[in-house]
PDB file with one MODEL, atoms N, CA, C and O in Angstrom:
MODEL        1
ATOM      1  N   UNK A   1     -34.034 -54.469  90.732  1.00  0.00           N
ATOM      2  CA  UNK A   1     -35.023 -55.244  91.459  1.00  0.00           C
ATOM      3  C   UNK A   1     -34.298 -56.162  92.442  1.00  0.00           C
ATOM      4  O   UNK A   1     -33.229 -56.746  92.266  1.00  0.00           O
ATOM      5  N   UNK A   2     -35.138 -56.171  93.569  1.00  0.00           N
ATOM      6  CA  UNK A   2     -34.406 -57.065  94.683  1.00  0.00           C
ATOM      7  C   UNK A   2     -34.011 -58.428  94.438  1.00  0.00           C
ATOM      8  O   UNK A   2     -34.491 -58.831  93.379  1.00  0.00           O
ATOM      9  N   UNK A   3     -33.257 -59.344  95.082  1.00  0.00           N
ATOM     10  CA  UNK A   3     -33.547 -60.586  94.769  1.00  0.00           C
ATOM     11  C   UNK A   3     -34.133 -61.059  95.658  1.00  0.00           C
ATOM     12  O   UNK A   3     -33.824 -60.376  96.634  1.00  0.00           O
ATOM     13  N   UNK A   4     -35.030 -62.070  96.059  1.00  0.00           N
ATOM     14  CA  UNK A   4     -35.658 -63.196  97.628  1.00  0.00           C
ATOM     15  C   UNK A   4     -34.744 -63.570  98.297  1.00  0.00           C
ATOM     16  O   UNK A   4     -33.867 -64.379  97.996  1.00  0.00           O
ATOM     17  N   UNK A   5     -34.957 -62.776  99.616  1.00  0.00           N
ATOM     18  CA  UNK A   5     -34.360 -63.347 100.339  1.00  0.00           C
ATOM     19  C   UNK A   5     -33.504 -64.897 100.560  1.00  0.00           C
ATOM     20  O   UNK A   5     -33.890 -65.078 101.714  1.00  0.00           O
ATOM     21  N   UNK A   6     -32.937 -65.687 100.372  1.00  0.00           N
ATOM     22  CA  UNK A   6     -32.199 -67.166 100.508  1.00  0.00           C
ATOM     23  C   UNK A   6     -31.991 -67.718 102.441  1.00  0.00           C
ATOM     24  O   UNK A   6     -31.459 -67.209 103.428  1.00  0.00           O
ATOM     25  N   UNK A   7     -32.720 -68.940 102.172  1.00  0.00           N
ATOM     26  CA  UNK A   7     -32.533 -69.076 103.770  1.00  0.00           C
ATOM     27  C   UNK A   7     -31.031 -69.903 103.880  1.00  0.00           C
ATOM     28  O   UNK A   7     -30.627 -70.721 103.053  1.00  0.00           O
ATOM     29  N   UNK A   8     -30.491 -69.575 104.819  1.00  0.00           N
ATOM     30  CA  UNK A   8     -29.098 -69.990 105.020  1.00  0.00           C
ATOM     31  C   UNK A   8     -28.959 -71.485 105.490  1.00  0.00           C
ATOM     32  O   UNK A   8     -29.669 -71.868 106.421  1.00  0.00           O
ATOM     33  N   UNK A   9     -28.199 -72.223 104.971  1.00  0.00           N
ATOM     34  CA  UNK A   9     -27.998 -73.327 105.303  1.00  0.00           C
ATOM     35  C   UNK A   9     -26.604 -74.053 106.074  1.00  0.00           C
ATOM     36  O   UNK A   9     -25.402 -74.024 105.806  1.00  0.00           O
ATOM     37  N   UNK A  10     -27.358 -74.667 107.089  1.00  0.00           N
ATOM     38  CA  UNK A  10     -26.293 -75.050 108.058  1.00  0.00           C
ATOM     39  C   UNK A  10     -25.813 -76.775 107.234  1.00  0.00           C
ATOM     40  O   UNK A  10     -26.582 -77.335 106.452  1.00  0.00           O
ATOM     41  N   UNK A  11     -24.589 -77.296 107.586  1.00  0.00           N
ATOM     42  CA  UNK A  11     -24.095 -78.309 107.503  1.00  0.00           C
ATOM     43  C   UNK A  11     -23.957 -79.140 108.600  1.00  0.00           C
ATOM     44  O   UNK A  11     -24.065 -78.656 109.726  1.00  0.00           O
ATOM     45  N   UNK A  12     -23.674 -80.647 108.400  1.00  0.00           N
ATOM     46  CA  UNK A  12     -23.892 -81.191 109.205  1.00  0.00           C
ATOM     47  C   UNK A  12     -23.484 -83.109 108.966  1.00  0.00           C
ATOM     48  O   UNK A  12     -24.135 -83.972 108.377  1.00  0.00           O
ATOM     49  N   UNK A  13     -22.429 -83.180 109.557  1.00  0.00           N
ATOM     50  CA  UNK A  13     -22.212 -84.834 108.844  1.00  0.00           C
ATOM     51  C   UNK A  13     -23.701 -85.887 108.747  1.00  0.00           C
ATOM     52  O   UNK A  13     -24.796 -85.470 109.123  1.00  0.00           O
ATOM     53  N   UNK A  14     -23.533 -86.994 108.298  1.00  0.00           N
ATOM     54  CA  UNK A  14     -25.037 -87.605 107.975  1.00  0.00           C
ATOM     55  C   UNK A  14     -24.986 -88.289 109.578  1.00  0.00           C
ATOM     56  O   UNK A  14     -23.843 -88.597 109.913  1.00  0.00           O
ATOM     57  N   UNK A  15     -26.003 -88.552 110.553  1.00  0.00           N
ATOM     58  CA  UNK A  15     -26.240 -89.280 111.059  1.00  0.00           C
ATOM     59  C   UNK A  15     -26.384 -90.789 110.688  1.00  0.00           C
ATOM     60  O   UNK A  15     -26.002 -91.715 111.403  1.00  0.00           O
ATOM     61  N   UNK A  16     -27.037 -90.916 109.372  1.00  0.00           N
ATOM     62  CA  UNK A  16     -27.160 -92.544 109.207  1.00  0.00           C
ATOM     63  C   UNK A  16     -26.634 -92.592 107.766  1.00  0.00           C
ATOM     64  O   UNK A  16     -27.369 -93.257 107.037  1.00  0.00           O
ATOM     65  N   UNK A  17     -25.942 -92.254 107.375  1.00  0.00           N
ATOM     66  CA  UNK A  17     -24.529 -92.514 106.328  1.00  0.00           C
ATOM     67  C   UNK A  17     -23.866 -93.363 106.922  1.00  0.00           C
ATOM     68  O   UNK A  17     -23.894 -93.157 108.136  1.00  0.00           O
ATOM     69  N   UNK A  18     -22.918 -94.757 106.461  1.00  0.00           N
ATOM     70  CA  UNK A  18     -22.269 -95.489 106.741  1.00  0.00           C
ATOM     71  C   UNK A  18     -20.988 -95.464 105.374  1.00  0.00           C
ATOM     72  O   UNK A  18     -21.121 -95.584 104.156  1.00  0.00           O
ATOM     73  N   UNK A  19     -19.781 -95.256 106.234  1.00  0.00           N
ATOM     74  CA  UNK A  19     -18.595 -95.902 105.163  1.00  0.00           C
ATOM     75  C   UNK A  19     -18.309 -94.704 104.362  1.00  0.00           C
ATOM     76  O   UNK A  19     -18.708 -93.630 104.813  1.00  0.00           O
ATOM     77  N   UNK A  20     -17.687 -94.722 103.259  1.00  0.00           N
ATOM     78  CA  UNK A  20     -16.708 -93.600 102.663  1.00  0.00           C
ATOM     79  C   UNK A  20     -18.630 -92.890 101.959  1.00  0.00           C
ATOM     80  O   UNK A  20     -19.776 -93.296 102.153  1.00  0.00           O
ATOM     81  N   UNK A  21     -18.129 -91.886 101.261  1.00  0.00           N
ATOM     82  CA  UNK A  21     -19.026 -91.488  99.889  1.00  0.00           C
ATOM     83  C   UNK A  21     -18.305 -90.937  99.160  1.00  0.00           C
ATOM     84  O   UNK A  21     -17.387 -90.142  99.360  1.00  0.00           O
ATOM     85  N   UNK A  22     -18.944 -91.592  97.813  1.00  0.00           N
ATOM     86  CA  UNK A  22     -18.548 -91.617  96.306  1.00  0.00           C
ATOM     87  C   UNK A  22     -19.588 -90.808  95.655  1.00  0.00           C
ATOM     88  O   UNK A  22     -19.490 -89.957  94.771  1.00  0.00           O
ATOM     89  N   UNK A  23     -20.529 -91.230  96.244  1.00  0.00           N
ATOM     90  CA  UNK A  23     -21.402 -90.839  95.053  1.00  0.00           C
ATOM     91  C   UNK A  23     -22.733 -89.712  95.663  1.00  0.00           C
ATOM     92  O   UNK A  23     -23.703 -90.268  96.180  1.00  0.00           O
ATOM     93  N   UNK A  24     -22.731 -88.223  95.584  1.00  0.00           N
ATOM     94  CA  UNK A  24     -23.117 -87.477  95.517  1.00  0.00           C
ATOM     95  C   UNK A  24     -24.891 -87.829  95.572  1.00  0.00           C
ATOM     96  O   UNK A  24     -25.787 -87.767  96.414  1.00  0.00           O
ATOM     97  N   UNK A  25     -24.838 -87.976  95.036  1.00  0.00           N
ATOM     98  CA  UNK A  25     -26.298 -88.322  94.746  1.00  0.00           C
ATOM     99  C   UNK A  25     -27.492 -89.330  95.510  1.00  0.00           C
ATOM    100  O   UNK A  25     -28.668 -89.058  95.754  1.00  0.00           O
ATOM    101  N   UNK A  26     -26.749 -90.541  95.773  1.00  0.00           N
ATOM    102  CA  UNK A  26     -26.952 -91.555  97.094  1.00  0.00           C
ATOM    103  C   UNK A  26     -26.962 -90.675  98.805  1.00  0.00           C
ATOM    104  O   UNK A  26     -27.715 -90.772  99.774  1.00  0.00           O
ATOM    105  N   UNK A  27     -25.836 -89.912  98.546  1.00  0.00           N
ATOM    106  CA  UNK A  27     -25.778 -88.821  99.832  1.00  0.00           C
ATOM    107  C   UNK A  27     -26.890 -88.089 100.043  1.00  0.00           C
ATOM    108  O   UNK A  27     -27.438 -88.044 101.144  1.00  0.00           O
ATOM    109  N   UNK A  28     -27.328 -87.433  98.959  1.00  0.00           N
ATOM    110  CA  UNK A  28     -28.314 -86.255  98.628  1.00  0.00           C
ATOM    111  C   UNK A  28     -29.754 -87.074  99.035  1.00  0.00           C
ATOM    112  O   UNK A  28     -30.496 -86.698  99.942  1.00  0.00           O
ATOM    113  N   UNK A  29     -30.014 -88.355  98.118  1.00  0.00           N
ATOM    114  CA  UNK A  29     -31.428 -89.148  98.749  1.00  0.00           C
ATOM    115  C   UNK A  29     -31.530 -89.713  99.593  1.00  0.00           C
ATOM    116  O   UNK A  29     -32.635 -90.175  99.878  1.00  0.00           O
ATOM    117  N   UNK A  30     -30.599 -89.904 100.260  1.00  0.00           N
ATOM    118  CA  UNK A  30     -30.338 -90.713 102.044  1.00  0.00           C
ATOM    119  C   UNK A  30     -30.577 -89.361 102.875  1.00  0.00           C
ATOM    120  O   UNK A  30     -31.261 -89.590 103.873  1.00  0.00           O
ATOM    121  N   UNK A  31     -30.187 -87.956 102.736  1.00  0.00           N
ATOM    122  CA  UNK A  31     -30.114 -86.980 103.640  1.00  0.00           C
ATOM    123  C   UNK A  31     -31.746 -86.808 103.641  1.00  0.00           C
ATOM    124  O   UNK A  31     -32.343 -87.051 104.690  1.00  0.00           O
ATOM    125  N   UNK A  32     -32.563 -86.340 102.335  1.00  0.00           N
ATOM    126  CA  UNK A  32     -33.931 -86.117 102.360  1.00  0.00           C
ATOM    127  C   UNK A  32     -34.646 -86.807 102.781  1.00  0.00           C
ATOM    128  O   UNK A  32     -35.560 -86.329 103.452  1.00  0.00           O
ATOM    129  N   UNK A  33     -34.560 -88.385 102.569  1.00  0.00           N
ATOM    130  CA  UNK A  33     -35.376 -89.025 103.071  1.00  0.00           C
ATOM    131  C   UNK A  33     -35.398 -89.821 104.440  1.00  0.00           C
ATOM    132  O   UNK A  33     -36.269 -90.538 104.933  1.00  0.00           O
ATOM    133  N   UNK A  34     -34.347 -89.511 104.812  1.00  0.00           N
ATOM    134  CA  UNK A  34     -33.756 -90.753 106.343  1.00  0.00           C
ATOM    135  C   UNK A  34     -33.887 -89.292 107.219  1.00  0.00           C
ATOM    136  O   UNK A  34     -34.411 -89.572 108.297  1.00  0.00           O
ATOM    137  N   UNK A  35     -33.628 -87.999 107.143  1.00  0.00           N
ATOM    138  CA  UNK A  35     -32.854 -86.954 108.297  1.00  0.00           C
ATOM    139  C   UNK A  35     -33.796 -86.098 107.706  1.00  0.00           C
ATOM    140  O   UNK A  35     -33.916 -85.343 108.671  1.00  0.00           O
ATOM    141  N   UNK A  36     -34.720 -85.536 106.683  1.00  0.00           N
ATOM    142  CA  UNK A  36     -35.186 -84.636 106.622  1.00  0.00           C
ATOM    143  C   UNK A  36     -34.510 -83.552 106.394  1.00  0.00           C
ATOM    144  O   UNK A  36     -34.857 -82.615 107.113  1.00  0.00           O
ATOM    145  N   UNK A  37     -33.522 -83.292 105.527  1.00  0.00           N
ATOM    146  CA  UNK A  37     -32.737 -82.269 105.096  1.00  0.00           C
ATOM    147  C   UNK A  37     -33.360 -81.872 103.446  1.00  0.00           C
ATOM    148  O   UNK A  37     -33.996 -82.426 102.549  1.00  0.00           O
ATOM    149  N   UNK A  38     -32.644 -80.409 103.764  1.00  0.00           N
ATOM    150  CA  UNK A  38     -33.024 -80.028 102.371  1.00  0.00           C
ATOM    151  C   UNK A  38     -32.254 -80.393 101.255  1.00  0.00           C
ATOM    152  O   UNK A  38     -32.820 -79.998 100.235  1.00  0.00           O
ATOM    153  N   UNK A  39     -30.960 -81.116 100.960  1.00  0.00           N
ATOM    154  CA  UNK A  39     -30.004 -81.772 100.595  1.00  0.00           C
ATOM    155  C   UNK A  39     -28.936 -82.590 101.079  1.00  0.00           C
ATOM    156  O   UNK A  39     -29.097 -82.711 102.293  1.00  0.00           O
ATOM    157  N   UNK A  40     -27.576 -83.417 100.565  1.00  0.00           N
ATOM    158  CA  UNK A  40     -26.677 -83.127 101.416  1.00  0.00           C
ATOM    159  C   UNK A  40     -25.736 -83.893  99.498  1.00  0.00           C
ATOM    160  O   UNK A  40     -26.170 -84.281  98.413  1.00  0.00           O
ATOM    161  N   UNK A  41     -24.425 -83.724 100.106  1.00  0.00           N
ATOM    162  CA  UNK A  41     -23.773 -84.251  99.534  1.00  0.00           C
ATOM    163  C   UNK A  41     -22.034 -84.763 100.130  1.00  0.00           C
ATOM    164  O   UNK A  41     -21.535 -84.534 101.231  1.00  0.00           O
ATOM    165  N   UNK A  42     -21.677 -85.200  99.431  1.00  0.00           N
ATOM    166  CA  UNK A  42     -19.842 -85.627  99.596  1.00  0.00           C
ATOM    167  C   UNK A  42     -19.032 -84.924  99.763  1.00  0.00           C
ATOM    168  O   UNK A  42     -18.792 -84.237  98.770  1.00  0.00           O
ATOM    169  N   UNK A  43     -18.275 -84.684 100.826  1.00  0.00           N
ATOM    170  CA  UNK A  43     -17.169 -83.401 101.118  1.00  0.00           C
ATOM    171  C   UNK A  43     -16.073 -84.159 101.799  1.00  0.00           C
ATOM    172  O   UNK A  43     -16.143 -84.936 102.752  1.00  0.00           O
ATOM    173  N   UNK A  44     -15.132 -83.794 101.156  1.00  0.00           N
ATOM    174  CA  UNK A  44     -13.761 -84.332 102.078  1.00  0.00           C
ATOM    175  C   UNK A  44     -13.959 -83.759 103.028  1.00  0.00           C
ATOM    176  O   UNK A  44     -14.363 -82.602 103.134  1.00  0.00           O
ATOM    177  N   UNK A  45     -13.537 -84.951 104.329  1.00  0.00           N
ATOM    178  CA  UNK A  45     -13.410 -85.064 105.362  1.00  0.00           C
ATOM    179  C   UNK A  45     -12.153 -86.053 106.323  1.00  0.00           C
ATOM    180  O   UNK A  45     -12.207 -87.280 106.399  1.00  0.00           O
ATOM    181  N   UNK A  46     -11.218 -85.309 106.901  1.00  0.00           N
ATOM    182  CA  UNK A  46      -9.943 -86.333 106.850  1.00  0.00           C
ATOM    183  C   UNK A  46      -9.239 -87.149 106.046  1.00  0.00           C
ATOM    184  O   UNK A  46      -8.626 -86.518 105.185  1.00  0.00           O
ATOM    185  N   UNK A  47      -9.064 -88.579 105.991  1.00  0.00           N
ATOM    186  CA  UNK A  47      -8.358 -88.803 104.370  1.00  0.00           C
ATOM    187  C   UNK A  47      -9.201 -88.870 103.923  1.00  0.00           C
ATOM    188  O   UNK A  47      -9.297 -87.924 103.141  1.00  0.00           O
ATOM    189  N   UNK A  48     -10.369 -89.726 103.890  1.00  0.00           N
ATOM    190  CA  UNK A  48     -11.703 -89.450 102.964  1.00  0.00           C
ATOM    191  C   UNK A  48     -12.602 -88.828 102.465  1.00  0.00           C
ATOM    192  O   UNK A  48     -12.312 -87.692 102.089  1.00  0.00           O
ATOM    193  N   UNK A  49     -13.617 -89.171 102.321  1.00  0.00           N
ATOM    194  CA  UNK A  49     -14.918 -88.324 102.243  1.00  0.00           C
ATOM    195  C   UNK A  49     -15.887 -88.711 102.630  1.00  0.00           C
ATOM    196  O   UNK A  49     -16.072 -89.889 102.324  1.00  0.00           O
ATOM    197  N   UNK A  50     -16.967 -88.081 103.426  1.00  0.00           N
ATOM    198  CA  UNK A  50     -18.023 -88.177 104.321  1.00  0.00           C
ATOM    199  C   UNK A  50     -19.117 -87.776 103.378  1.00  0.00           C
ATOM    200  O   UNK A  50     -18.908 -87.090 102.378  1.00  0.00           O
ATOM    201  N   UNK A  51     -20.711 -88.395 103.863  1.00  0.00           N
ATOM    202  CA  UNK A  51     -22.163 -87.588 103.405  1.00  0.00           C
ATOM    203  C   UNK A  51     -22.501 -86.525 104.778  1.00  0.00           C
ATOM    204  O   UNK A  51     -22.642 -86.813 105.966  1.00  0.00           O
ATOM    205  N   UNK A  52     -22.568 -85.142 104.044  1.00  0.00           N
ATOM    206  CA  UNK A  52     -22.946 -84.651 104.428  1.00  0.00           C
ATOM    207  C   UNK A  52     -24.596 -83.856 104.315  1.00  0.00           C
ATOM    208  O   UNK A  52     -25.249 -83.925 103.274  1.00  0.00           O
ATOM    209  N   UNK A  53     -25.077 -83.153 105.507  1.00  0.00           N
ATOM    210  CA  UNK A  53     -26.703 -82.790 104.746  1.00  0.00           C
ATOM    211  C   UNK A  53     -26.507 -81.613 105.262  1.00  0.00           C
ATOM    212  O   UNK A  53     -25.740 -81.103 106.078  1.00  0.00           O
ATOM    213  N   UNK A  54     -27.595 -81.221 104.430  1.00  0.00           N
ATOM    214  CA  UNK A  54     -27.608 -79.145 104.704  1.00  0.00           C
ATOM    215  C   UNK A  54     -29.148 -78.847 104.873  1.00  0.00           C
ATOM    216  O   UNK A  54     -30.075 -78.967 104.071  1.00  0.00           O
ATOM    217  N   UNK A  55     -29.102 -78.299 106.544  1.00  0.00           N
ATOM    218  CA  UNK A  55     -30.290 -78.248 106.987  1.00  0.00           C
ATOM    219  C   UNK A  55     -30.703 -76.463 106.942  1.00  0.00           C
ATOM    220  O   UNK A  55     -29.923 -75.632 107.407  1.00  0.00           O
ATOM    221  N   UNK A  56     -31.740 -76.165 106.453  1.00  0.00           N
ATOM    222  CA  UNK A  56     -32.180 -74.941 106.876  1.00  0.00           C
ATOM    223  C   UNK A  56     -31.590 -74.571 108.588  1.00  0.00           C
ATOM    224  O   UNK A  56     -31.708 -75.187 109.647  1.00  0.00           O
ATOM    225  N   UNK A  57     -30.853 -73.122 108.177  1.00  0.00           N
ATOM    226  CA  UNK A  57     -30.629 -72.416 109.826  1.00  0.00           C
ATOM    227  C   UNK A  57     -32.069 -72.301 110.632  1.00  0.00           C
ATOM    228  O   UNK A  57     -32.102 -71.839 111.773  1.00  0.00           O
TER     229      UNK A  57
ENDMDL
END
């Protein structure tokens, strides 16, 4: 049996994220509710780590 199709998701640093991220989860409810993403979370980025969100392609 097939599986459903999955819509692909693009990435994308946070527009209104400020300062390092730690915490996964703060990333994830700042992306949905401030940018309208379908998630986002914490990914190294240079020495640190950035919020990132993952928008439907």
């Amino acid at each position: 049996m097939a599986k459903p199709a999955e819509a692909a998701l693009c990435e994308r640093r946070s527009k209104t994220w400020t300062g390092p991220c730690f915490v996964t989860e703060d990333c994830d409810k700042q992306c949905r509710e401030r940018e309208g993403a379908s998630s986002g979370a914490c990914h190294r980025d240079g020495l640190g780590f950035a919020c990132f969100c993952f928008f439907n392609c």
